[in-house]
SERO-4910 file (N, C-alpha, C, O; in steps of 0.05 Angstrom, whole numbers):
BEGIN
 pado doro    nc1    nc2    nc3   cac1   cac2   cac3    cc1    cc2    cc3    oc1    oc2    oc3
  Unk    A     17    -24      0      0      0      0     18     25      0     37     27     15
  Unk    A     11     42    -16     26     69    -18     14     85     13     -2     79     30
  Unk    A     34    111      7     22    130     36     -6    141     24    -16    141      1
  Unk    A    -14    152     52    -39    156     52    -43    187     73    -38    186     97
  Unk    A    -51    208     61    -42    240     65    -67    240     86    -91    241     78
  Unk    A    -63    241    105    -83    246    140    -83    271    144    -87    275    168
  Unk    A    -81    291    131    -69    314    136    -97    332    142    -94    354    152
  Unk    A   -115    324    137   -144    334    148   -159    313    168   -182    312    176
  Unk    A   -141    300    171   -166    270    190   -152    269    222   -158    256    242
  Unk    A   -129    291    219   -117    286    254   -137    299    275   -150    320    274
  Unk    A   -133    272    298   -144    285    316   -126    288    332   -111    269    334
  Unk    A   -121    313    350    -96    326    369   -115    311    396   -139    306    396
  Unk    A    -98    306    417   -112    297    438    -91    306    465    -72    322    469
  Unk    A   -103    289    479    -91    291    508    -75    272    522    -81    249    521
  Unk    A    -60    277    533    -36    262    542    -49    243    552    -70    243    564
  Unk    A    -25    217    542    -45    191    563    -32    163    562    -16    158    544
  Unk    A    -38    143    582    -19    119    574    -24    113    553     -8     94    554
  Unk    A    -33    111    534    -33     96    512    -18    113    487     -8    102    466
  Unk    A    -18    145    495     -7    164    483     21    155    482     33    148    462
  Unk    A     33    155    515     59    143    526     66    122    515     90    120    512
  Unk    A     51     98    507     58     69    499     67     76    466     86     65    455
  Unk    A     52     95    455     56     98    425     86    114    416    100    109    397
  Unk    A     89    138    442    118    144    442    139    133    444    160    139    432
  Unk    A    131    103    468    153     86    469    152     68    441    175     59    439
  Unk    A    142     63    427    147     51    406    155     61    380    162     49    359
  Unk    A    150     90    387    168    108    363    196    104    363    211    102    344
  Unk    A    204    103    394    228    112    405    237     83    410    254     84    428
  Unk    A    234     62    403    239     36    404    244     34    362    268     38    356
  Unk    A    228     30    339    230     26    327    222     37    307    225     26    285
  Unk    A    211     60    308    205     83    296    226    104    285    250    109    290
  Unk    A    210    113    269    227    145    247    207    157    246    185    146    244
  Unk    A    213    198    246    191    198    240    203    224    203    224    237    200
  Unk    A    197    223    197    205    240    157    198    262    167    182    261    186
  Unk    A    211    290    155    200    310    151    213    323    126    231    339    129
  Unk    A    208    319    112    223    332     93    213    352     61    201    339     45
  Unk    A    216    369     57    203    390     38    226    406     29    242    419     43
  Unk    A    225    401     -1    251    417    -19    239    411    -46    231    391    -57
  Unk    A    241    441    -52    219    452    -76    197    437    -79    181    439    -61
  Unk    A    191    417   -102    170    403   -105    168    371    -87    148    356    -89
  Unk    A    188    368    -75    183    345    -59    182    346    -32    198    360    -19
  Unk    A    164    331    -20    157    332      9    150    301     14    137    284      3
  Unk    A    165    303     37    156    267     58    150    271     88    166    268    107
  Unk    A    130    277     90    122    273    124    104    249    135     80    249    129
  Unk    A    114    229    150    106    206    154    123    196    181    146    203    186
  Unk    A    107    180    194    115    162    209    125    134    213    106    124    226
  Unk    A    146    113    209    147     93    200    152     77    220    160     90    240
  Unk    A    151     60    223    149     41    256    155      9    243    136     -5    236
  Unk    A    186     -3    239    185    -21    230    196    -36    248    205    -27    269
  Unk    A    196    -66    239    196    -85    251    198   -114    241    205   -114    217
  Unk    A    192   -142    251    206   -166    241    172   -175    227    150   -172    237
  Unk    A    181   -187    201    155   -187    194    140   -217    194    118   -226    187
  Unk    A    169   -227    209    165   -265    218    149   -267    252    131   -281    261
  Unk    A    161   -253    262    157   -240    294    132   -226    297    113   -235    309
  Unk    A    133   -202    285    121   -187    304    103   -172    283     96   -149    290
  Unk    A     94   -180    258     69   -180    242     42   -174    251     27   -158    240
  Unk    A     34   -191    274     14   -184    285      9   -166    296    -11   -152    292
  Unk    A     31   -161    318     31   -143    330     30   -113    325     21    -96    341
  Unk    A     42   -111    297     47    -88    285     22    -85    273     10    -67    284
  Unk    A      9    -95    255    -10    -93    232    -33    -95    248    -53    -84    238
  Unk    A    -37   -108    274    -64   -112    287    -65    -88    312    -82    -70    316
  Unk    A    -44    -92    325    -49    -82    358    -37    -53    354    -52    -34    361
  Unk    A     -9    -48    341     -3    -23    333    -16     -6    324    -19     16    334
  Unk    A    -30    -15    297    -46     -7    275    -67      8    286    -75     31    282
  Unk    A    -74     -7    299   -102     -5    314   -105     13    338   -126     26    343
  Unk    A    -83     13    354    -70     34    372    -74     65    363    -87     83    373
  Unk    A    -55     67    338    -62     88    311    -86    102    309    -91    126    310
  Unk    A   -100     84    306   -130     86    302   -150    104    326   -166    123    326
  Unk    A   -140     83    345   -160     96    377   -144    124    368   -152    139    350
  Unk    A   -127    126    380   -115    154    380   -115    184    373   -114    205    386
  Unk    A   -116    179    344   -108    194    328   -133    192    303   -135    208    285
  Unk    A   -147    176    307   -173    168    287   -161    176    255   -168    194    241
  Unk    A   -141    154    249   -130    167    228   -124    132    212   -133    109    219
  Unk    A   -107    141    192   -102    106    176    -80    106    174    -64    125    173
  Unk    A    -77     78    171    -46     69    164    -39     55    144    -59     41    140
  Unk    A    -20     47    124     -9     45    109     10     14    120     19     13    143
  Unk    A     13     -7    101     28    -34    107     47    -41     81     41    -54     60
  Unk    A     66    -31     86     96    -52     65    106    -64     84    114    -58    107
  Unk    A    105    -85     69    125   -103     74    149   -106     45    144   -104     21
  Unk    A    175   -110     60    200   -111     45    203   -131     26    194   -151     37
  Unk    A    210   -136      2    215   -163     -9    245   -163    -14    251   -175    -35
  Unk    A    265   -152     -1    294   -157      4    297   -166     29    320   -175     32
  Unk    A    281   -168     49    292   -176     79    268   -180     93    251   -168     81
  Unk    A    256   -194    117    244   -202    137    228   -175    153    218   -175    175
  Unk    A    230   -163    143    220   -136    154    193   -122    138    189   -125    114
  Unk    A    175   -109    155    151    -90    150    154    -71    167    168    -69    186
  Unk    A    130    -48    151    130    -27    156    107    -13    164     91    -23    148
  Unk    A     94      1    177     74     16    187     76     38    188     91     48    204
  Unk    A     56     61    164     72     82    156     36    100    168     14     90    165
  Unk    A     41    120    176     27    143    178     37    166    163     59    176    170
  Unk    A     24    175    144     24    198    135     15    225    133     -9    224    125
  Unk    A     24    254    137     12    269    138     25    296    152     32    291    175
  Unk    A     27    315    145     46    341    152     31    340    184     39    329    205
  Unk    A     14    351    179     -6    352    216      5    327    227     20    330    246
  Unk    A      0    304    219     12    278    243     44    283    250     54    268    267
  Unk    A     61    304    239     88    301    248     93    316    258    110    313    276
  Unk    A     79    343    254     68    357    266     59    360    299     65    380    312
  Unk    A     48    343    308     39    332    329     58    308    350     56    297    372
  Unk    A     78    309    324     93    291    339    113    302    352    120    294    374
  Unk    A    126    325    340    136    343    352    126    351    377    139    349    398
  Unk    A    112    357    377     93    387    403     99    360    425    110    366    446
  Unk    A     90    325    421     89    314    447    122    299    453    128    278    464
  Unk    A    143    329    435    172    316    447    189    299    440    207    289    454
  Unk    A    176    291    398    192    277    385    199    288    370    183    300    355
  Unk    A    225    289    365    234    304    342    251    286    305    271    270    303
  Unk    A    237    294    288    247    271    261    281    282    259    293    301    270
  Unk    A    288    261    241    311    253    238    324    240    259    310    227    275
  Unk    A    352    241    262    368    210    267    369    215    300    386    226    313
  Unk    A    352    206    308    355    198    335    369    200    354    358    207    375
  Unk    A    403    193    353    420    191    361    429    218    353    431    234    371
  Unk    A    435    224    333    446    256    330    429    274    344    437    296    352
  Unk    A    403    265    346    386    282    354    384    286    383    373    307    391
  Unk    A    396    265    401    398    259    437    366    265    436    354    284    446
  Unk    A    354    240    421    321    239    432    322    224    450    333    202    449
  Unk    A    309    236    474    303    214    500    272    213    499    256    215    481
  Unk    A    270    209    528    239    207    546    232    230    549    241    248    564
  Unk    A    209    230    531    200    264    531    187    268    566    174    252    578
  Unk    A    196    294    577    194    307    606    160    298    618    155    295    642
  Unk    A    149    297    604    114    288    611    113    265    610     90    258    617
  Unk    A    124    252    606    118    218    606    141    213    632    137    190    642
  Unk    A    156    223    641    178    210    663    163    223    687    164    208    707
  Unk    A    148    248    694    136    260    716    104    244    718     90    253    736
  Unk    A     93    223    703     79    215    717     86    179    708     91    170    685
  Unk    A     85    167    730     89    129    730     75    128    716     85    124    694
  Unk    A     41    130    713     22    104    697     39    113    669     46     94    656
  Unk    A     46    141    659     51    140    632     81    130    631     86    125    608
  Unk    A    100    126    645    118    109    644    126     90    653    149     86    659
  Unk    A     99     66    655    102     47    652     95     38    632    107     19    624
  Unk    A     80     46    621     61     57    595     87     55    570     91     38    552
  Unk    A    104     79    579    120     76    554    152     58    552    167     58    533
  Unk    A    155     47    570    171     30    578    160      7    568    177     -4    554
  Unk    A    132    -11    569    117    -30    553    124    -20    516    140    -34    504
  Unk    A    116     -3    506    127     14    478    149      7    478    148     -9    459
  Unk    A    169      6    483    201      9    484    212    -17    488    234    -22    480
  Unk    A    198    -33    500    206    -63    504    195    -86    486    206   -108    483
  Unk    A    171    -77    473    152    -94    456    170    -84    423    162    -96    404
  Unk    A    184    -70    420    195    -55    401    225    -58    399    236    -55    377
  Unk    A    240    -65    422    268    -60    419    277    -74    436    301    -79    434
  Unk    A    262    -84    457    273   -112    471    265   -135    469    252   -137    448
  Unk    A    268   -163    485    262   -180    489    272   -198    507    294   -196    518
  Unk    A    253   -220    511    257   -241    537    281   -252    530    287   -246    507
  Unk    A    297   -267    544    311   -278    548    312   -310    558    306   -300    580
  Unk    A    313   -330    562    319   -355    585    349   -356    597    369   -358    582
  Unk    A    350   -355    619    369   -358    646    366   -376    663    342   -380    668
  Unk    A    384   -391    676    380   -403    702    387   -436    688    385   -442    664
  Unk    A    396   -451    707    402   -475    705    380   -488    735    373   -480    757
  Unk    A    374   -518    716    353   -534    725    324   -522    723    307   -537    713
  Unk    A    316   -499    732    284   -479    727    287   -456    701    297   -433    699
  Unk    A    280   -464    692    277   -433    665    258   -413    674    234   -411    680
  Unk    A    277   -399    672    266   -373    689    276   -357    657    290   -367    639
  Unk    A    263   -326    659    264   -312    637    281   -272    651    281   -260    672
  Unk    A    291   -269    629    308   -237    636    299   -218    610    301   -224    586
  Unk    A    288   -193    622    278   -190    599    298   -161    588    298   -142    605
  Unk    A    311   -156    568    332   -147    559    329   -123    548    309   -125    533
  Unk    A    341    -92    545    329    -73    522    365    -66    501    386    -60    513
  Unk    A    364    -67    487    389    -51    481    384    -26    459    367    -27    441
  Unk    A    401     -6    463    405     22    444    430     33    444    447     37    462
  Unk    A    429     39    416    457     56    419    445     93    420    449    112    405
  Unk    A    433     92    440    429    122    435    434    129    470    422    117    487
  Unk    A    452    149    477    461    153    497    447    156    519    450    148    542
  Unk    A    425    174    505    399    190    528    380    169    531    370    162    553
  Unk    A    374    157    504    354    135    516    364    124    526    351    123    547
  Unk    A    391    105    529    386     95    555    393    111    579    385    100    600
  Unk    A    400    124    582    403    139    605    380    144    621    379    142    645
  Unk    A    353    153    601    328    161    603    312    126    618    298    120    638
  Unk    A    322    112    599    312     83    614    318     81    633    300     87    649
  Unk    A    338     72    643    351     70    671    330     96    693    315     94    712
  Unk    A    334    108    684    328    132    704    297    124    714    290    126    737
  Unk    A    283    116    698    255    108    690    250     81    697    227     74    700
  Unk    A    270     64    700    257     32    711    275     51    741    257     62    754
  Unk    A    286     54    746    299     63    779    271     73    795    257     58    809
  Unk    A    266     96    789    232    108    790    221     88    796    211     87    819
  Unk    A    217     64    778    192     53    782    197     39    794    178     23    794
  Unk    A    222     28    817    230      4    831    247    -10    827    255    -24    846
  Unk    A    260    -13    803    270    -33    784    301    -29    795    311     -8    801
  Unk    A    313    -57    795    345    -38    787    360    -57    767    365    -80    771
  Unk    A    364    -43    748    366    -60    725    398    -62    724    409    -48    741
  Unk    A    417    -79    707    443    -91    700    450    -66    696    434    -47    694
  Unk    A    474    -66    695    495    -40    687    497    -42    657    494    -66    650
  Unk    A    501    -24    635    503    -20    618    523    -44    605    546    -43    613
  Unk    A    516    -64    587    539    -89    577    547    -72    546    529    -65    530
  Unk    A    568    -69    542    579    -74    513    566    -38    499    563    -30    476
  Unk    A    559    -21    535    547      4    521    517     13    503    509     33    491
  Unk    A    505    -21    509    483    -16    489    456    -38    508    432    -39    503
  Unk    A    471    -52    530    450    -78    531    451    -67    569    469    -62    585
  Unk    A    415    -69    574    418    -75    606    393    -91    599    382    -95    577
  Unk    A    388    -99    631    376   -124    633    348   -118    659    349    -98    673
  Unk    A    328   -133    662    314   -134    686    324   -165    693    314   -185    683
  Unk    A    339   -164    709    348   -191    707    344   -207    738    352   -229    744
  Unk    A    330   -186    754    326   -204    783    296   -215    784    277   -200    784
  Unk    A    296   -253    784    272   -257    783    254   -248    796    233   -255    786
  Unk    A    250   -236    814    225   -228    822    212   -192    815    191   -181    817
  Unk    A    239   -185    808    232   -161    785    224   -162    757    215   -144    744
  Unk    A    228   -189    748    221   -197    730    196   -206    728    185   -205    706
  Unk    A    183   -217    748    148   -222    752    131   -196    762    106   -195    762
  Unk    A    150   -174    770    139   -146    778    142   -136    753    125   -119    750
  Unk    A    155   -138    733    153   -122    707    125   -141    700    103   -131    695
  Unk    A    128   -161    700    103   -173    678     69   -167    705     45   -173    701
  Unk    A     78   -157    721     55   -147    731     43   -124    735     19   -121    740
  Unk    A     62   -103    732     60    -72    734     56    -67    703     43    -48    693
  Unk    A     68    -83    690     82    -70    663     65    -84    634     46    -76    621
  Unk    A     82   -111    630     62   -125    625     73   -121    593     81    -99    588
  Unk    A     73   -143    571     70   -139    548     45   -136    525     24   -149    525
  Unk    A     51   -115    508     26   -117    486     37   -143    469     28   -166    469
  Unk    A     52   -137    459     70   -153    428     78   -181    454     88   -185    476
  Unk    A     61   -198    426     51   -229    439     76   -243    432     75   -264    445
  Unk    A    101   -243    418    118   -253    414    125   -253    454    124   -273    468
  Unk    A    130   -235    460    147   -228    485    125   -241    511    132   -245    534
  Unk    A    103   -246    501     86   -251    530     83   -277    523     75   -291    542
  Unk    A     89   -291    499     96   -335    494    115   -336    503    120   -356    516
  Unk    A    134   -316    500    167   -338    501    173   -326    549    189   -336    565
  Unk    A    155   -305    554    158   -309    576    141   -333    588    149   -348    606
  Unk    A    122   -335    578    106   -355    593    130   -385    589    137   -399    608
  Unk    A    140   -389    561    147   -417    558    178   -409    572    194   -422    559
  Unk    A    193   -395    591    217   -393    594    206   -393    623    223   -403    637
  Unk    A    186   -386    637    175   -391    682    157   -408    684    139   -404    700
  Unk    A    158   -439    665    143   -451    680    157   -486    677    148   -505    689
  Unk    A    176   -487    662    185   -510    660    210   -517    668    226   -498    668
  Unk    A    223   -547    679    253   -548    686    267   -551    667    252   -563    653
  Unk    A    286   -549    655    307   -546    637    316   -582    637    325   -596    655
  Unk    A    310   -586    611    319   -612    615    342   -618    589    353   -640    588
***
């Protein structure tokens, strides 16, 4: 499906967890375009991901996330060079809007995008966006000898986000691994690891099978 110009169908709204969950998943696997020079212009939002994995999740629960929100449509490529799809919003007003709630387009990392200041001053929305950010850019793990027990992992090479993470699972109780290799920490103490899946909790069903099948069997 080609883009699709929303540029009269946005609706602006009000801060909220679900607002927060959509941030964290910008900021997990997201871009957002802005671009206009003479006759060409690209403003869109793109949110990709594994299209073996996490298909559903993207095309159903994301999609649809999109939708409550912003009462607007979305757009689906998928790649035919690599394992990957795409979830594209289009529309000057939708990037527009993405800005004002503290995202800014282009490269991320050059950009020191973190945790926008309204989502870290209140918990429900950062737990909220920490679920976004983990369903998007982390995943479970299996640990432990004789019981399979599960660790659930985020990595970035972007300085502030993690800095912004840490700061944000600390807040919420958590104390997560020290920074591995500059890119990888961990929730790695089991019973913080059953307090994330209870406070926190996964959307993206890849991450809520492979925890269930990694805390309930012995390792044989």
């Amino acid at each position: 499906m080609g883009e699709i110009n929303n540029e009269n169908i946005i609706r602006y709204l009000e801060k909220s967890e679900k607002l927060a969950e959509f941030v964290g998943i910008i900021l997990g696997e997201g871009h957002i375009y802005s671009y206009h020079k003479n006759e060409n212009a690209s403003y869109c939002v793109d949110i990709t991901n594994n299209s073996l994995d996490d298909f559903g999740y993207l095309t159903v629960y994301v999609s649809n996330l999109i939708k409550e929100l912003f009462e607007t449509k979305t757009s689906i490529y998928k790649s035919k060079k690599s394992n990957t799809i795409h979830l594209r919003t289009s529309g000057i007003k939708f990037v527009r809007f993405m800005k004002e709630i503290g995202l800014s387009s282009g490269y991320k990392i050059r950009n020191k995008q973190g945790m926008p200041n309204w989502i870290l001053e209140n918990k429900e929305y950062t737990r909220a966006y920490i679920r976004g950010l983990i369903d998007t850019d982390g995943c479970v793990y299996r640990v432990g000898n004789g019981t399979i027990f599960s660790r659930i992992n985020f990595d970035s090479y972007n300085p502030k986000l993690r800095e912004d993470f840490r700061k944000a699972l600390l807040m919420l109780g958590f104390n997560p691994m020290k920074w591995m290799r500059n890119k990888t920490t961990a929730i790695h103490r089991k019973d913080e690891v059953f307090k994330y899946m209870k406070e926190i909790g996964f959307s993206n069903p890849k991450h809520q099978r492979r925890f269930e099948k990694f805390n309930k069997a012995p390792v044989v």
